[in-house]
N, CA, C and O of each residue as an XYZ file, in Angstrom:
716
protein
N     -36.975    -15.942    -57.784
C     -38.041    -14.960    -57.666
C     -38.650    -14.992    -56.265
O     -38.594    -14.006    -55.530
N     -39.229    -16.127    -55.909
C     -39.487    -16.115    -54.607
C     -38.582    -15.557    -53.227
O     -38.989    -15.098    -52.160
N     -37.280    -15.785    -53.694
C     -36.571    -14.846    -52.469
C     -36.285    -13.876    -52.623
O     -35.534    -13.300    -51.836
N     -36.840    -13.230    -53.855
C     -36.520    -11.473    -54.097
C     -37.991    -11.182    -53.421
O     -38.011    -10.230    -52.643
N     -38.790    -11.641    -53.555
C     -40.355    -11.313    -53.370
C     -40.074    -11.760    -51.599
O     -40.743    -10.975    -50.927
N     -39.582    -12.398    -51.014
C     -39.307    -12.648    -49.448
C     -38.415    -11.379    -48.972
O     -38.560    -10.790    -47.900
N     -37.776    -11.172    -49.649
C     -36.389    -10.444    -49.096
C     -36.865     -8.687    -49.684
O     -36.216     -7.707    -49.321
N     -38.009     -8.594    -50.558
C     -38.709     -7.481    -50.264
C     -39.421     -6.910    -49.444
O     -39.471     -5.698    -49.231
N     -39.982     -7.707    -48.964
C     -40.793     -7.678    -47.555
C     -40.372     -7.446    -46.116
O     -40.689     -7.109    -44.975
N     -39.603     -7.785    -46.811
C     -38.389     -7.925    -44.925
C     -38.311     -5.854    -44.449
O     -37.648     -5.751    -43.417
N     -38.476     -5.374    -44.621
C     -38.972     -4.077    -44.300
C     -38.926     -3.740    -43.013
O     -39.991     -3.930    -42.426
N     -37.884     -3.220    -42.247
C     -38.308     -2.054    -40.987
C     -38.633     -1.024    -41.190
O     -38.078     -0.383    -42.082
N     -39.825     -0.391    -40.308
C     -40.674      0.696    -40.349
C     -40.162      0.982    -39.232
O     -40.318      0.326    -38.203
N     -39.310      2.296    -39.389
C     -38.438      2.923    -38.299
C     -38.269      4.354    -38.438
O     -37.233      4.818    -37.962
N     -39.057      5.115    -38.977
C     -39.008      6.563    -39.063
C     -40.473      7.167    -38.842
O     -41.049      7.133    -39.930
N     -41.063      7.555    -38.127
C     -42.231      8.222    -37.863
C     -42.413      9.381    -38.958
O     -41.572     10.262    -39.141
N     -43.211      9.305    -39.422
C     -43.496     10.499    -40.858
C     -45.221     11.242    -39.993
O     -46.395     11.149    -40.354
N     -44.676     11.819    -38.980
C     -45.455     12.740    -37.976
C     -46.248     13.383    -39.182
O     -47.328     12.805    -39.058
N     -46.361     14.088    -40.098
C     -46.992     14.700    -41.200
C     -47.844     14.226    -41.965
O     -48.696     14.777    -42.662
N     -47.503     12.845    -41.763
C     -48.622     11.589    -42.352
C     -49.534     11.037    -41.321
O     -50.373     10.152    -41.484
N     -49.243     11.703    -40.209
C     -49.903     10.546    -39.002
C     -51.429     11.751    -38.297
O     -51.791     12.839    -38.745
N     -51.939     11.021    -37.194
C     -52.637     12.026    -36.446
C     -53.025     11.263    -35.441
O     -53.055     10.035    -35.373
N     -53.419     12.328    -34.409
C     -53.128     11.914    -32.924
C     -54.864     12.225    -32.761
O     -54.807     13.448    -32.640
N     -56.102     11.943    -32.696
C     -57.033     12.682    -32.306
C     -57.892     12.378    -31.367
O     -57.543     11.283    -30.924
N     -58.931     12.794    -30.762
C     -59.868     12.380    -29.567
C     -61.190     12.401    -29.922
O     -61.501     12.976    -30.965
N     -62.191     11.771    -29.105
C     -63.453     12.221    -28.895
C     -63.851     12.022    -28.048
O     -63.425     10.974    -27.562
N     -64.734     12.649    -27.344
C     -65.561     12.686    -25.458
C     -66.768     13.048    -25.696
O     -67.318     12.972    -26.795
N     -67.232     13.446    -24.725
C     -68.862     14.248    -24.713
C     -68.293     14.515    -23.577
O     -67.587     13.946    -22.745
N     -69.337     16.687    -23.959
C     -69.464     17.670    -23.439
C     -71.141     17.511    -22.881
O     -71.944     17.588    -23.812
N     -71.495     17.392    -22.095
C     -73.094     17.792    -21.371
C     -73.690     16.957    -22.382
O     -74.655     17.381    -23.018
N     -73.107     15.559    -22.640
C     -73.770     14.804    -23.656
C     -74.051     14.808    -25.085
O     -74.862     14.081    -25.659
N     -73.300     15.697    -25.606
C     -72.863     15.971    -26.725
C     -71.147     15.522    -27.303
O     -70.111     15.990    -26.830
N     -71.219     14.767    -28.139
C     -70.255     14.196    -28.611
C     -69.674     15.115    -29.557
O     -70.191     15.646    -30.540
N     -68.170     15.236    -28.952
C     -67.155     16.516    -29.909
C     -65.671     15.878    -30.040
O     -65.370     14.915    -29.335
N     -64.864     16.369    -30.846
C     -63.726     15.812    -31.245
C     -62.495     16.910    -31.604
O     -62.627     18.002    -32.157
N     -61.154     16.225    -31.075
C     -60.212     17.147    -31.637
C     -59.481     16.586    -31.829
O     -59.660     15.409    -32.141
N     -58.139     17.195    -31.735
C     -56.357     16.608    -32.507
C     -55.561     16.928    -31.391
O     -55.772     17.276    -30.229
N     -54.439     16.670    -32.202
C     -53.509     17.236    -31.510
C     -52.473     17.832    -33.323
O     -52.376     17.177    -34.360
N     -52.032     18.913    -33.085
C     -51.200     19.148    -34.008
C     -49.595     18.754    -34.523
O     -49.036     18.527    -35.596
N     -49.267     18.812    -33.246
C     -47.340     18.227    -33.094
C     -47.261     16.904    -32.318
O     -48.187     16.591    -31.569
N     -46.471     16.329    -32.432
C     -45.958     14.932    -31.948
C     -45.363     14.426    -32.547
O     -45.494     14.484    -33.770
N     -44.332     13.615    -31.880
C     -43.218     12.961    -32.338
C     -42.630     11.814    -31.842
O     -43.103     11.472    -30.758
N     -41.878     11.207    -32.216
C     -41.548      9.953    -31.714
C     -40.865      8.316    -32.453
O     -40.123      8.539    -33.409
N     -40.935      7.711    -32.316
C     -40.293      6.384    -32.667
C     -40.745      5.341    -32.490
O     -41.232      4.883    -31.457
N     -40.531      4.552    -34.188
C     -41.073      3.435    -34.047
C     -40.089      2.227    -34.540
O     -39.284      2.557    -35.410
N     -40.058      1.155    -34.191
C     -38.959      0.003    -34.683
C     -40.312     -0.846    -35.253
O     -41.133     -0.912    -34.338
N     -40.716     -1.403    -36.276
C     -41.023     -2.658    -36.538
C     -41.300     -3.053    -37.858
O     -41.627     -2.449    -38.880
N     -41.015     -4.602    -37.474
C     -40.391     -5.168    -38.258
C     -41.977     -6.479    -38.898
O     -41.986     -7.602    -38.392
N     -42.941     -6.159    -39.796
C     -43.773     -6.722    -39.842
C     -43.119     -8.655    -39.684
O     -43.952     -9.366    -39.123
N     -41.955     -9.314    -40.072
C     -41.859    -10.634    -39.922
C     -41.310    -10.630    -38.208
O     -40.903    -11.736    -37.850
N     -41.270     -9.800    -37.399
C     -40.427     -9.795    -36.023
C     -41.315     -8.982    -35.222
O     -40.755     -8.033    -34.672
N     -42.620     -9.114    -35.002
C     -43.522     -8.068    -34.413
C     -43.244     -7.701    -32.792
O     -43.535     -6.649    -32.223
N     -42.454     -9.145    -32.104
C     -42.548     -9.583    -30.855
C     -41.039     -8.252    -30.187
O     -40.928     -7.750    -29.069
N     -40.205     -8.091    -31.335
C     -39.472     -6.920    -31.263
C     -39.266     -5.539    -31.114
O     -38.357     -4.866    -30.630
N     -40.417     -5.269    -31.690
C     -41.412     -3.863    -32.150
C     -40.874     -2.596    -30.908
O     -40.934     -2.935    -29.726
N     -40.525     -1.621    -31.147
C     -41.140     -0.828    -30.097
C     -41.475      0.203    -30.389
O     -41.250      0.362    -31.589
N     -41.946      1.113    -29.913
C     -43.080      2.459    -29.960
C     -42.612      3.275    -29.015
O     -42.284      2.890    -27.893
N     -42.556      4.402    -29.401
C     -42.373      6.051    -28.418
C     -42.680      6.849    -28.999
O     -41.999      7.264    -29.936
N     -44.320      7.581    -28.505
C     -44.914      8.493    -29.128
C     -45.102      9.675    -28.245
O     -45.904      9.545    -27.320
N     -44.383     10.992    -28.415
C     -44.579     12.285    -27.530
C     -45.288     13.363    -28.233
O     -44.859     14.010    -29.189
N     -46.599     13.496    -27.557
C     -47.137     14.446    -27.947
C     -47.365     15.864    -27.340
O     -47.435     16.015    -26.120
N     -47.474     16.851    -28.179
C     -47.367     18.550    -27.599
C     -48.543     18.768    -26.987
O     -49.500     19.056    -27.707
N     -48.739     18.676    -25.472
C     -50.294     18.975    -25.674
C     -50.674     20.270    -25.462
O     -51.727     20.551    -24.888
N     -49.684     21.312    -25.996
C     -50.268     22.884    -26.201
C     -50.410     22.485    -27.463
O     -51.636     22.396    -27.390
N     -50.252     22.269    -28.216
C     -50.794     21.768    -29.765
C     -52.248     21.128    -30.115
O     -52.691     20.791    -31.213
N     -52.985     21.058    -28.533
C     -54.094     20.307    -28.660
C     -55.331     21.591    -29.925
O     -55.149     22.806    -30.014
N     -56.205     20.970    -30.520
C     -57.256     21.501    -31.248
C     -58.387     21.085    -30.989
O     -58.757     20.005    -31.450
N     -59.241     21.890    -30.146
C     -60.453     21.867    -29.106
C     -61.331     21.913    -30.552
O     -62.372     21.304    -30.799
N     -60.760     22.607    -31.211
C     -62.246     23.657    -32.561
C     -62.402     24.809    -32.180
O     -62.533     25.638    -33.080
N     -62.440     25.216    -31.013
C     -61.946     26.662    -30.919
C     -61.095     27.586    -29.560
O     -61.108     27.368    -28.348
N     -60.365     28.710    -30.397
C     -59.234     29.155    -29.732
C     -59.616     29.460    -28.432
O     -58.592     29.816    -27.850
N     -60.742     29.511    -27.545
C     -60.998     29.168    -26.120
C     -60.941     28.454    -25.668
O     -60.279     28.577    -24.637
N     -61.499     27.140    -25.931
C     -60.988     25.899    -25.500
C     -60.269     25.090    -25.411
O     -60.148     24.175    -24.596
N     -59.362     25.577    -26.847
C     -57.477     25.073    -26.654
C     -57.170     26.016    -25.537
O     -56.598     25.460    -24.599
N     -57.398     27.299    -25.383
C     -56.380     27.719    -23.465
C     -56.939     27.145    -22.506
O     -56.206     26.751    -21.599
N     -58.591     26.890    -22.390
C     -59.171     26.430    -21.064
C     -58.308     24.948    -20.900
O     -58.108     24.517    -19.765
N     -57.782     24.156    -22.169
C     -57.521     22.821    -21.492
C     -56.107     22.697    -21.502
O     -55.556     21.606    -21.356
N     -55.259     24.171    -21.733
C     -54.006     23.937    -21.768
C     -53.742     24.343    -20.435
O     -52.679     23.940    -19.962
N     -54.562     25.139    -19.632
C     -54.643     25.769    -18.126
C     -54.355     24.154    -17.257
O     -54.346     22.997    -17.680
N     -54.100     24.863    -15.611
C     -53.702     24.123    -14.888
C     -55.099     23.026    -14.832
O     -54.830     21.867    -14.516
N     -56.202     23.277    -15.056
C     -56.995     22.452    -14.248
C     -57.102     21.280    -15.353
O     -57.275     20.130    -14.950
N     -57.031     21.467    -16.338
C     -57.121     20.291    -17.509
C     -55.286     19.687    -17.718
O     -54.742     18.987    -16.864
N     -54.598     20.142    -18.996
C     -53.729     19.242    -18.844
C     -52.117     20.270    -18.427
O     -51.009     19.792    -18.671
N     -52.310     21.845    -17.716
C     -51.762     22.286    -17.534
C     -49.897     22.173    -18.636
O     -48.841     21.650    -18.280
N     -49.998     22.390    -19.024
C     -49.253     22.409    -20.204
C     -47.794     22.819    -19.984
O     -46.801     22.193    -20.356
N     -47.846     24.328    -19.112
C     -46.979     24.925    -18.525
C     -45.543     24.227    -17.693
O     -44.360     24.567    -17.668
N     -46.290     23.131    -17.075
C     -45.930     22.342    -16.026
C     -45.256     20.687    -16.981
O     -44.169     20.144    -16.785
N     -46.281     20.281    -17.916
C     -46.525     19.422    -18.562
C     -46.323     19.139    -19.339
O     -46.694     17.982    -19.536
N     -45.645     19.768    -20.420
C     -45.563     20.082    -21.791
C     -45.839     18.859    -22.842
O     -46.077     19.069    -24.031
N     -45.771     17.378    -22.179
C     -46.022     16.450    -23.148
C     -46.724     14.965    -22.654
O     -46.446     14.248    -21.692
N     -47.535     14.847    -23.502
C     -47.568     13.486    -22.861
C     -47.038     12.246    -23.870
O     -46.940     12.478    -25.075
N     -46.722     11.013    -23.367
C     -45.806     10.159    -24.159
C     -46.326      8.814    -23.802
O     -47.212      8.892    -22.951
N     -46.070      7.685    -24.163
C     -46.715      6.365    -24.418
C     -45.095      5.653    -25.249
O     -44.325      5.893    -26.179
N     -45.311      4.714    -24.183
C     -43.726      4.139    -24.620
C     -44.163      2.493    -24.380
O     -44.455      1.974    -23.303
N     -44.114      1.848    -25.721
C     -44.836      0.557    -25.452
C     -43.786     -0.365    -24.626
O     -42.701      0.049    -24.217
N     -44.218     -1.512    -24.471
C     -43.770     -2.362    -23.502
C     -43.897     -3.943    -24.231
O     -43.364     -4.889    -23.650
N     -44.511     -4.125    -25.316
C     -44.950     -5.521    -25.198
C     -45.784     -5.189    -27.028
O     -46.407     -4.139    -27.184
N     -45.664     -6.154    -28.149
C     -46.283     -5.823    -29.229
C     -46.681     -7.067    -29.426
O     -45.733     -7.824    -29.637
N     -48.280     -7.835    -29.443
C     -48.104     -8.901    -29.731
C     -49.315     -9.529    -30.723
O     -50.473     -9.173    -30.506
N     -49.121    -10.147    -31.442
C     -49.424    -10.313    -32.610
C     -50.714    -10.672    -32.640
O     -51.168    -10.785    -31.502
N     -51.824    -10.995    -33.874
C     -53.099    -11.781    -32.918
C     -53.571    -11.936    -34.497
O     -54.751    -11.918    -34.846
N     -52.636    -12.064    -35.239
C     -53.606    -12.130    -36.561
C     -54.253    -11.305    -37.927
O     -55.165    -10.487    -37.807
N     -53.865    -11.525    -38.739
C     -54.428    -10.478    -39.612
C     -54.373     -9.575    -39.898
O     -55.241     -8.933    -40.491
N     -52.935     -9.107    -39.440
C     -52.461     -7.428    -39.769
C     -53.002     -6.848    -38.408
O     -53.068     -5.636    -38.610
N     -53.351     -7.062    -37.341
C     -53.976     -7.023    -36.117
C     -53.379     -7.253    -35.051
O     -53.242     -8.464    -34.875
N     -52.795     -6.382    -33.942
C     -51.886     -6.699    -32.817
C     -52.899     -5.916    -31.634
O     -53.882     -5.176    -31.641
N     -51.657     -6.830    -30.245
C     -52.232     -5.858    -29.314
C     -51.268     -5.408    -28.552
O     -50.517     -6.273    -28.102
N     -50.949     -3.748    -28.121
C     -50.053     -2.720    -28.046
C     -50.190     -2.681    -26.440
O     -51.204     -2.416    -25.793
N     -49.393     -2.887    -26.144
C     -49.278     -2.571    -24.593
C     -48.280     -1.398    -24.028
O     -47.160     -1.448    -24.538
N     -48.451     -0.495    -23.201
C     -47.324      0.282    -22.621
C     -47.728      1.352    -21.939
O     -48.917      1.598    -21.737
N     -46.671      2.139    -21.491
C     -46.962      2.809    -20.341
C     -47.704      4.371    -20.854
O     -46.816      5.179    -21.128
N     -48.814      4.817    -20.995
C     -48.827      6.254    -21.085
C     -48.686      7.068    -19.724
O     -48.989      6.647    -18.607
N     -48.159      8.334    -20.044
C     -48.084      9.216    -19.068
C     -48.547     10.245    -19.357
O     -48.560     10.410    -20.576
N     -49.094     11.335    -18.589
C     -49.781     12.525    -18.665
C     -49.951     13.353    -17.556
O     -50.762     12.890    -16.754
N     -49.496     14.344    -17.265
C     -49.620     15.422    -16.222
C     -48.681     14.447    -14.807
O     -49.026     14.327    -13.632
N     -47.633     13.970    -15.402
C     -46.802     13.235    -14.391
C     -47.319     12.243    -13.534
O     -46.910     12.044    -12.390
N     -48.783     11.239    -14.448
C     -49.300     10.344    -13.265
C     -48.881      9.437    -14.439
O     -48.484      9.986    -15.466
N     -48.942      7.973    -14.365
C     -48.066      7.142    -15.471
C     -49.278      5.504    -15.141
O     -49.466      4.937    -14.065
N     -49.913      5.146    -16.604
C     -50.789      4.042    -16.042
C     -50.665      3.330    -17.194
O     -50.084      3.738    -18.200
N     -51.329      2.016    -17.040
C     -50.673      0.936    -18.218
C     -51.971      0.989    -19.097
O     -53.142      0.908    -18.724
N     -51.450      1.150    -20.395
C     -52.526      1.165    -21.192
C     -52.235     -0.249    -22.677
O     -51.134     -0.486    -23.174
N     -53.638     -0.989    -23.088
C     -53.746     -1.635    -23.788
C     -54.458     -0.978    -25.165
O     -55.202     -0.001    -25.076
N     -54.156     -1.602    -26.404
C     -54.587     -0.856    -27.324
C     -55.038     -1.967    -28.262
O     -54.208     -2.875    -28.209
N     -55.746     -2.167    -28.860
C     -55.405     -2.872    -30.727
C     -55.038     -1.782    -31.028
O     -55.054     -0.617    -30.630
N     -54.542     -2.678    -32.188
C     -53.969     -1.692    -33.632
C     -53.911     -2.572    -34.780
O     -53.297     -3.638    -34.742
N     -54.632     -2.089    -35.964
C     -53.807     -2.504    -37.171
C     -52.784     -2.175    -37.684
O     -52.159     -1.169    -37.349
N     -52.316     -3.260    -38.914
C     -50.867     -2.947    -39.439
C     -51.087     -2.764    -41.103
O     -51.173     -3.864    -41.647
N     -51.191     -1.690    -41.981
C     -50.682     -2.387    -43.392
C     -49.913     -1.635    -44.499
O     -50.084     -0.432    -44.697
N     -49.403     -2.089    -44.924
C     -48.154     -1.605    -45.643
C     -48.301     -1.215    -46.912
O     -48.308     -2.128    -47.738
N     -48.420     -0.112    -47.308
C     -48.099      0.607    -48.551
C     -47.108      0.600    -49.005
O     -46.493      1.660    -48.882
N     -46.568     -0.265    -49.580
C     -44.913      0.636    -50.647
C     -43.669      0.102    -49.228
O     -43.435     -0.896    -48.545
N     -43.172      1.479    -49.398
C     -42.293      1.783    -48.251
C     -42.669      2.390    -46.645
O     -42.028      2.713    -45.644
N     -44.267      2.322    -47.113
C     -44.346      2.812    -45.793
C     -45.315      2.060    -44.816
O     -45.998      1.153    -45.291
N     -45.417      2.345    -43.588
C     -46.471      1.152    -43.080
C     -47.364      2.148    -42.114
O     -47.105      3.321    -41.847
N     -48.209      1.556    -41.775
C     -49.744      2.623    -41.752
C     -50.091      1.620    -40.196
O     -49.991      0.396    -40.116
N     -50.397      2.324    -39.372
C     -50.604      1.731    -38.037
C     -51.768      2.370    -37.408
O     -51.619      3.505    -36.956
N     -53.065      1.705    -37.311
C     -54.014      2.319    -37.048
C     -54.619      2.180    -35.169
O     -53.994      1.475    -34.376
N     -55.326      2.627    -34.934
C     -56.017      1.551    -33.350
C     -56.924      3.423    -32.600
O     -56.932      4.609    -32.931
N     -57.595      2.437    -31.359
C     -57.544      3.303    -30.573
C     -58.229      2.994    -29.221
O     -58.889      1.959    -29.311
N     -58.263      3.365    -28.425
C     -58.801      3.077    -27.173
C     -59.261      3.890    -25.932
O     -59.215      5.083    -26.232
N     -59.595      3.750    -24.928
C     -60.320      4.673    -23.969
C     -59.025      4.657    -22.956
O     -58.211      3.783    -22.657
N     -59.273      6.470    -22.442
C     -58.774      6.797    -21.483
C     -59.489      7.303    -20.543
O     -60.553      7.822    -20.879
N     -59.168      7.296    -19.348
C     -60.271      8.217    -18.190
C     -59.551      9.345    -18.098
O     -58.320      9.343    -18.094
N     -60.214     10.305    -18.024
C     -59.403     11.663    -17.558
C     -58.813     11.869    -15.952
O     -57.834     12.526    -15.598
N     -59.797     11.042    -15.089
C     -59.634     11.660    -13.390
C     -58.298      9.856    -13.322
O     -57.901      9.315    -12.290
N     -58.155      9.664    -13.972
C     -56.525      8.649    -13.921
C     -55.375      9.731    -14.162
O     -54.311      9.713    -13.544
N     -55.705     10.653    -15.111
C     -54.607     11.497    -15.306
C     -54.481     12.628    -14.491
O     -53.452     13.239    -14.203
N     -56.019     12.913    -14.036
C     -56.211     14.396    -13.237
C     -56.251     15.491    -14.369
O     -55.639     16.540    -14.169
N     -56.840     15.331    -15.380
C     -57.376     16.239    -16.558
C     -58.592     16.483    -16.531
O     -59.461     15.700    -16.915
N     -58.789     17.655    -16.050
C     -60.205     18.190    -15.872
C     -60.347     17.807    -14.456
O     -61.044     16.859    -14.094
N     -59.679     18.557    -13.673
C     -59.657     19.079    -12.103
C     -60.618     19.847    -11.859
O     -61.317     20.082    -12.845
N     -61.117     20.639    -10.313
C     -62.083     21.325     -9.889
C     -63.406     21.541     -9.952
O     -64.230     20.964     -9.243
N     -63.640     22.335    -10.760
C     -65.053     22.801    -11.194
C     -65.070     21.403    -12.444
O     -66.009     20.609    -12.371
N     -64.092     21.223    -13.432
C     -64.559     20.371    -14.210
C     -64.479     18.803    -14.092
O     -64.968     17.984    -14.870
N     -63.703     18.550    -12.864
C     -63.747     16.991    -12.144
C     -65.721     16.369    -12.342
O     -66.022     15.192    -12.140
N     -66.688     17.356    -12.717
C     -67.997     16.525    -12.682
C     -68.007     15.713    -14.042
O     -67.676     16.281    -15.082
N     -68.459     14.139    -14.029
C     -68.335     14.228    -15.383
C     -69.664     14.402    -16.449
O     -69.728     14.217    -17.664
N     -70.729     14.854    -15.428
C     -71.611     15.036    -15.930
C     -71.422     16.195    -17.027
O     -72.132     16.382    -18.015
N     -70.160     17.016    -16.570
C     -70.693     18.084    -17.547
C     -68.847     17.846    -18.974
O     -68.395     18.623    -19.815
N     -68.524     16.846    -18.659
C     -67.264     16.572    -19.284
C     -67.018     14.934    -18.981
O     -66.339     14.571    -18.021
N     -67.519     14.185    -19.720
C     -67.423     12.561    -19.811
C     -65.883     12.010    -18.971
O     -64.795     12.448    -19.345
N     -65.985     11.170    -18.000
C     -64.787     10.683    -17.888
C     -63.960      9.898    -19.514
O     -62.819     10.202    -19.864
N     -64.699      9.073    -20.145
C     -63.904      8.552    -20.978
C     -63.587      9.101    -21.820
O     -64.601      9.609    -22.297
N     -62.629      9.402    -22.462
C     -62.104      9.836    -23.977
C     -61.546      8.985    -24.897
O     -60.566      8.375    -24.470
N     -61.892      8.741    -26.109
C     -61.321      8.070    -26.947
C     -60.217      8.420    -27.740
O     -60.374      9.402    -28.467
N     -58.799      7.659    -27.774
C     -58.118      8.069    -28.338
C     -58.122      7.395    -28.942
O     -58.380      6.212    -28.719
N     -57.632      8.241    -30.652
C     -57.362      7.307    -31.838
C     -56.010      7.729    -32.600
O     -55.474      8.816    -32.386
N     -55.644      7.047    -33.254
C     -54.105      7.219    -33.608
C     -54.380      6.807    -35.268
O     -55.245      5.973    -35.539
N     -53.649      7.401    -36.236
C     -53.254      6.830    -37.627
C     -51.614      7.492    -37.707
O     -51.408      8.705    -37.749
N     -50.322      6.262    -37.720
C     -49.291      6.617    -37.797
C     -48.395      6.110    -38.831
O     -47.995      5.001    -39.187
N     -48.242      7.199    -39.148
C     -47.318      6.399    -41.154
C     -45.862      6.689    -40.091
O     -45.499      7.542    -39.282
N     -45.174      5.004    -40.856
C     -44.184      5.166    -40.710
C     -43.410      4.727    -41.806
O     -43.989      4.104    -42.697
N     -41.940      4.994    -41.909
C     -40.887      4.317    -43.497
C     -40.098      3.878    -43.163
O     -39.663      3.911    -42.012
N     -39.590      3.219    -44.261
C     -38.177      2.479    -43.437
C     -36.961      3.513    -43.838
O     -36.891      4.230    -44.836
N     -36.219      3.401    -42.980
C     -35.090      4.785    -42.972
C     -34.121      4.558    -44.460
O     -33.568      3.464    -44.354
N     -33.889      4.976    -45.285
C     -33.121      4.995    -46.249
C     -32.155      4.274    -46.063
O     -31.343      4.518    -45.170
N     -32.045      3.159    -46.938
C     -30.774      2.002    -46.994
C     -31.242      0.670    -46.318
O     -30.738     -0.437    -46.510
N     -32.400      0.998    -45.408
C     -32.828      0.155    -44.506
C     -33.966     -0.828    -44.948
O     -35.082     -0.316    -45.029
N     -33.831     -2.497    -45.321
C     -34.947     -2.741    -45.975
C     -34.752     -4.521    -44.815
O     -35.596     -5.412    -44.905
């Protein structure tokens, strides 16, 4: 019994179930705190809750898919001066390093990129496992003038916060046959 109950567990979470997951933000506008999504994204995940040190992550997101709350402010930030989209079409985060710290609790290291400038980003994240599927939570701060999002007139950050918080919830399964 004990090695059916071991050898159940043994589980890779290697299929991104994008439909289960969400990509979302929050900043302040003129000191007002507001929040959005992103709708599409996609990507890949390997891990292996007994092999964490293995793990890897590749998450690409649409950022014409972004959701401001309203249909003006998804074009103002799909325009050149925010994350120009045209030019840009995605930004992606490809980890580098997964390392463990306890308690269903890691810390995510890797490269994000955005509007073609590329900077190292650290994350927590939790880990926990439903069934067949595993649930990966975290989130952390980005600056916008690292990426050059929110150029010109909106480079002040008085009237558009440098930091943004990104937060992530990503279901993933293990691929059929795969345990």
């Amino acid at each position: 019994a004990l090695l059916l109950s071991a050898g159940a567990q043994a589980i890779e979470f290697n299929q991104l179930l994008a439909h289960k997951s969400a990509v979302s933000f929050a900043y302040k506008q003129m000191n007002v705190p507001l929040d959005g999504g992103f709708k599409r994204f996609d990507g890949r995940i390997n891990f292996d809750p007994a092999k964490p040190a293995l793990a890897k992550a590749e998450i690409a997101i649409e950022l014409a898919s972004i959701d401001t709350g309203s249909p003006e402010g998804n074009d103002e930030v799909a325009g050149k001066l925010w994350f120009n989209t045209r030019q840009f079409p995605l930004a992606r985060f490809v980890s580098s390093s997964i390392r463990p710290l306890g308690n269903n609790r890691f810390e995510v290291t890797g490269k994000m990129s955005i509007k073609g400038r590329t900077h190292d980003v650290t994350t927590p994240a939790t880990f926990r496992q439903a069934g067949q599927q595993g649930v990966f939570e975290g989130s952390f701060v980005l600056k916008r003038a690292d990426y050059g999002i929110g150029e010109g007139m909106w480079a002040d950050f008085g009237t558009v916060a440098n930091e943004v918080q990104i937060k992530f919830r990503l279901v993933a399964a293990a691929a059929a046959g795969k345990k």
